[in-house]
Kinemage of the C-alpha trace (Angstrom):
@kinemage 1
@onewidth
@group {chain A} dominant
@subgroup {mainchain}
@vectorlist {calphas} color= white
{ca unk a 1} P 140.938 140.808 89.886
{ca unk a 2} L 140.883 141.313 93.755
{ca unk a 3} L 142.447 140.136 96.663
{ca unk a 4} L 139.540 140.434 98.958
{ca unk a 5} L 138.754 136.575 99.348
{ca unk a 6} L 135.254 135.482 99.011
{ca unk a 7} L 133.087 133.084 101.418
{ca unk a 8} L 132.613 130.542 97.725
{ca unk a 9} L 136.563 130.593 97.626
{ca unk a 10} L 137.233 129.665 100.160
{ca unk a 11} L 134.872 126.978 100.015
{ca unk a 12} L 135.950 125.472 96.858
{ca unk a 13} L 139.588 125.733 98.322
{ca unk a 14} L 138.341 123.632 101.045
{ca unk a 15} L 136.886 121.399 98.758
{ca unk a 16} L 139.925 120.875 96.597
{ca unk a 17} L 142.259 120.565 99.400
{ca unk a 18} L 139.793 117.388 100.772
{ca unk a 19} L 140.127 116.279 97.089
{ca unk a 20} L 143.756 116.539 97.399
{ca unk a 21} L 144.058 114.571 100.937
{ca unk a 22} L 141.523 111.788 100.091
{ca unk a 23} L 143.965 111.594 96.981
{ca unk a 24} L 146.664 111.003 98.862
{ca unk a 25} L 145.094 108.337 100.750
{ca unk a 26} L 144.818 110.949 103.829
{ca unk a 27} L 141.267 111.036 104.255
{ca unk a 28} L 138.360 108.551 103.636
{ca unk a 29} L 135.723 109.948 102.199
{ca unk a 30} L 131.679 108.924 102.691
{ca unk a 31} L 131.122 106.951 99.170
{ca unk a 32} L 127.578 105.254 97.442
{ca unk a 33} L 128.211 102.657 95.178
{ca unk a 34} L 124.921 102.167 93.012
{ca unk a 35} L 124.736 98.900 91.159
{ca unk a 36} L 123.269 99.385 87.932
{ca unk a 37} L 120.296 98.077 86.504
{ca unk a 38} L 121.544 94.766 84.581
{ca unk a 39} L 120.400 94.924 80.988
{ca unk a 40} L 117.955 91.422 81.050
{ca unk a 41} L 116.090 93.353 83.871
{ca unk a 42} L 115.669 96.604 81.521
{ca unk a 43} L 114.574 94.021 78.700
{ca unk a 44} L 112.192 92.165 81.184
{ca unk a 45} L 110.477 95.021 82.213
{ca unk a 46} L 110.011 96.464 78.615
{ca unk a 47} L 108.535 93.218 77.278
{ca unk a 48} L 106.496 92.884 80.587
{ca unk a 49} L 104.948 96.447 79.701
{ca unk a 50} L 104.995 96.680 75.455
{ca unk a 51} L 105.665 94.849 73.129
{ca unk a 52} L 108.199 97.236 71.130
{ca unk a 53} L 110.441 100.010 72.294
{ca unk a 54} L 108.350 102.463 70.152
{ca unk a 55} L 105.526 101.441 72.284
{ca unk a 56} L 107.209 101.625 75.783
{ca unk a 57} L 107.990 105.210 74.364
{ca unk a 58} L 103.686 105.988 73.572
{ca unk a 59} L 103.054 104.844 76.809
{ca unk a 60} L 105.406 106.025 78.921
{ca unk a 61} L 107.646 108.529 77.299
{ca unk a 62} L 110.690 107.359 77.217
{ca unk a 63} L 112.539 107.896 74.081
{ca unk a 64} L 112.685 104.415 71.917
{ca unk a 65} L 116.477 105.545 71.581
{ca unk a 66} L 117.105 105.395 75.100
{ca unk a 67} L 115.203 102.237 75.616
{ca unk a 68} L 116.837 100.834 73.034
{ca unk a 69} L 120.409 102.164 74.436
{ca unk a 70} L 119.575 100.655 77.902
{ca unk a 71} L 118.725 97.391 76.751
{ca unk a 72} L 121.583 97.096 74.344
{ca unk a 73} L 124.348 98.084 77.349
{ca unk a 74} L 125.514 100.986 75.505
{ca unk a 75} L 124.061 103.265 78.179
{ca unk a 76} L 122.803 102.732 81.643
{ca unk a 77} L 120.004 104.671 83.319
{ca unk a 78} L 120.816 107.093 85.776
{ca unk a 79} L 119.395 106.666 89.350
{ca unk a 80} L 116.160 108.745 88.524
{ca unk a 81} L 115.876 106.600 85.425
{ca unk a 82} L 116.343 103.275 87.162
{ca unk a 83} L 113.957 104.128 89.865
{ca unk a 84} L 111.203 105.328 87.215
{ca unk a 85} L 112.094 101.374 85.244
{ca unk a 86} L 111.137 100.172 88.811
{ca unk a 87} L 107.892 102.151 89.133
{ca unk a 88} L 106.663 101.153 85.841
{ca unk a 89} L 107.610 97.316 86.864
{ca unk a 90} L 105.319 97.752 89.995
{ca unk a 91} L 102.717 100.212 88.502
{ca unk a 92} L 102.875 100.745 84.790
{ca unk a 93} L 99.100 102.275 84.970
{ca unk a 94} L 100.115 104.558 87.340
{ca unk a 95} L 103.515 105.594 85.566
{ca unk a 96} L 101.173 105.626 81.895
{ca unk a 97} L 98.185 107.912 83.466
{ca unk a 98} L 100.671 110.330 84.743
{ca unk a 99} L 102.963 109.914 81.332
{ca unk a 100} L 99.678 111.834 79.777
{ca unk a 101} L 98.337 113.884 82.346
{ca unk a 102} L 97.974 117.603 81.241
């Protein structure tokens, strides 16, 4: 190992030093809270689209496992997952043609 101290040290001791001082209450940090995607809406858009999970999955390409994972609350979908759920509510033909595009 060296001394010599490097310009990514020192920026993740910066980093970790902010971690340290917003843990100690000594510095507010900039937070997003994301509400997630209630279940019923998951389920409403499914239904609203196919009439199975296996079929949301043909059309769209979304593993029936995750579907199914979403809808039961055992998993929630990520941000780029809950905006692509919103998409297909507003455009499923859109979402579908693309799904299959070469």
């Amino acid at each position: 190992m060296t001394d010599e101290r490097t310009e990514l040290g020192v920026a993740l001791e910066d980093g970790l030093k902010e971690a340290l001082a917003w843990k100690r209450g000594e510095l507010a940090l900039e937070t997003v809270n994301i509400d997630p995607m209630p279940v019923e809406r998951i389920r409403a858009i499914r239904k609203k689209v196919a009439k199975s999970a296996k079929e949301f999955e043909r059309r769209f390409g979304i593993p029936a496992a995750t579907v199914n994972n979403w809808e039961q609350g055992r998993r929630s979908p990520d941000p780029a997952g809950r905006l692509l759920l919103k998409v297909i509510e507003q455009a499923p033909e859109i979402v579908e043609k693309a799904a299959h595009a070469a």
